[in-house]
N, C-alpha and C positions, 0 to 999 in steps of 0.2 A: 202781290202774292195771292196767287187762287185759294178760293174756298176756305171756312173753317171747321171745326169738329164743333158739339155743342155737348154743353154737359147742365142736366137739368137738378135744381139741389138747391133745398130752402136755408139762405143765408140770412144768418142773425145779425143784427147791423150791431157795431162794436160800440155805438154810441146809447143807446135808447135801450138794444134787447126785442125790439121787433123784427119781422122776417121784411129784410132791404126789400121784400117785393108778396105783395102778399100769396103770390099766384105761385109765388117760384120763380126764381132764380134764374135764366137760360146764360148762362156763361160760353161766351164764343171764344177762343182758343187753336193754338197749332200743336198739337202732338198726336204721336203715333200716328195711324195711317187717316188720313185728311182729304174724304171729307167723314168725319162717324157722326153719333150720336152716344150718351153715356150716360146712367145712372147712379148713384150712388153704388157700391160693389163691382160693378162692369168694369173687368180687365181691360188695359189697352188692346186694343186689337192695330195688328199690323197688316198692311198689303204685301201678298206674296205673287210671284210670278206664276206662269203655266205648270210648273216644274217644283214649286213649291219652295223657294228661295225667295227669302226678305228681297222686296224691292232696293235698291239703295234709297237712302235716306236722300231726301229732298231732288229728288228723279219721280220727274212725272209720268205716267202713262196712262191710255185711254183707257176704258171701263166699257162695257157696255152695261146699262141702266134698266129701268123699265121701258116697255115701247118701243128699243133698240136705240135708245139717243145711246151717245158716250159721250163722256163727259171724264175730265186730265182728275186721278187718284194719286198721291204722295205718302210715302212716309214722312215724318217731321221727327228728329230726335233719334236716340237709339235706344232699343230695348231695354238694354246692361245698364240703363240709369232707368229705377224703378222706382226710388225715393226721391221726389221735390215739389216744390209747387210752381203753378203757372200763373202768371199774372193775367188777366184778360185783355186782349190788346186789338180790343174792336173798333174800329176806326171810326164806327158810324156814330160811338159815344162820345161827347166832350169831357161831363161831367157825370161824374157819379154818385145819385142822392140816394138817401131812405126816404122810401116815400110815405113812411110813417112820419118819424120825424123832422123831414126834408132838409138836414145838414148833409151838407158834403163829404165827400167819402172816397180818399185816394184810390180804390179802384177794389175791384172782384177778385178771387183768387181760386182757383182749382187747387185740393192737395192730393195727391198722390203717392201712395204706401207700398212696396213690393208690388207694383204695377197694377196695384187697385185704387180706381175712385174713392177715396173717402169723403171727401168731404169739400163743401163750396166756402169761402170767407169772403167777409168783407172787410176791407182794410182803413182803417182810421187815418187821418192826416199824420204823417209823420212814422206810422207805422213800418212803411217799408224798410225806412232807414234803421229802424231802432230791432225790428223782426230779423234781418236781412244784412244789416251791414251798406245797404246801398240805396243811392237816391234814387226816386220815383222814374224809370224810365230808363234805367241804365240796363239792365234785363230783365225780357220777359220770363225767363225761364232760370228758377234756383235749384241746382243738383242738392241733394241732401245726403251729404258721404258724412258718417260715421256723427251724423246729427247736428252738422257743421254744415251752414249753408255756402255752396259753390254759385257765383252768379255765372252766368253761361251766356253774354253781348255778342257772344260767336255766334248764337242762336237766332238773333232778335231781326235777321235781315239775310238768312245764308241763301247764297247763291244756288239756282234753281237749272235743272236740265230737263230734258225730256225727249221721250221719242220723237223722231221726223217721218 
């Protein structure tokens, strides 16, 4: 899967109460238009075509960048889901410690409010299951309809197109 989006956001480890990182947080992630970057408050932004129509969701096309490189842009998700969270699902991580306290720590988490960044988590052992209803790995991506988490495994691996 190309590229991620990153989102920068001081996570308090659920174990200790210190920040999982003391620098901040960079949570690597797929949604909305891939590749961004995000702050806390920073709407999703989506990739639009010449013509000003959403890209289709997981349809890649070229960019042109700084310097004239281009480089394959995607949407990931759809807009109309504005409430969930994203689990972080960076491949370059195994484990996930406080480096405060250096216990382990099921994984990162993006949340996401009416399509604003809120806020970055860190998830305890066992939290998935008990937060979410599902085990560690089952998806990365949880809708949040009507404050009822939806897990989305449609998500976690969808098939990808692109210009020729």
């Amino acid at each position: 899967m190309p590229d991620f989006s990153e989102h920068e956001a001081r996570v308090p480890c659920p174990l200790c109460g210190a920040q999982v990182d003391a620098d901040g947080a960079l949570l690597r992630f797929h949604w909305g238009g891939v590749p961004s970057s995000y702050k806390i408050g920073d709407g999703v932004r989506w990739f639009r075509d010449k013509l000003g129509s959403l890209i289709p969701a997981f349809h890649g096309v070229e960019r042109r960048s700084f310097l004239f490189f281009t480089r394959m842009v995607f949407n990931f998700g759809a807009p109309n889901c504005g409430d969930l969270y994203i689990i972080e699902n960076d491949p370059l991580v195994d484990v996930y410690r406080c480096k405060s306290c250096g216990r382990e720590l099921e994984g990162l988490a993006v949340e996401i409010q009416g399509g604003v960044f809120r806020s970055g988590a860190a998830l305890a052992p066992g939290q998935t299951q008990k937060r979410f209803g599902i085990e560690k790995g089952f998806a990365n991506i949880i809708s949040m309809r009507d404050g009822k988490p939806k897990p989305r495994p449609d998500w976690n691996d969808p098939p990808f197109t692109s210009e020729d």
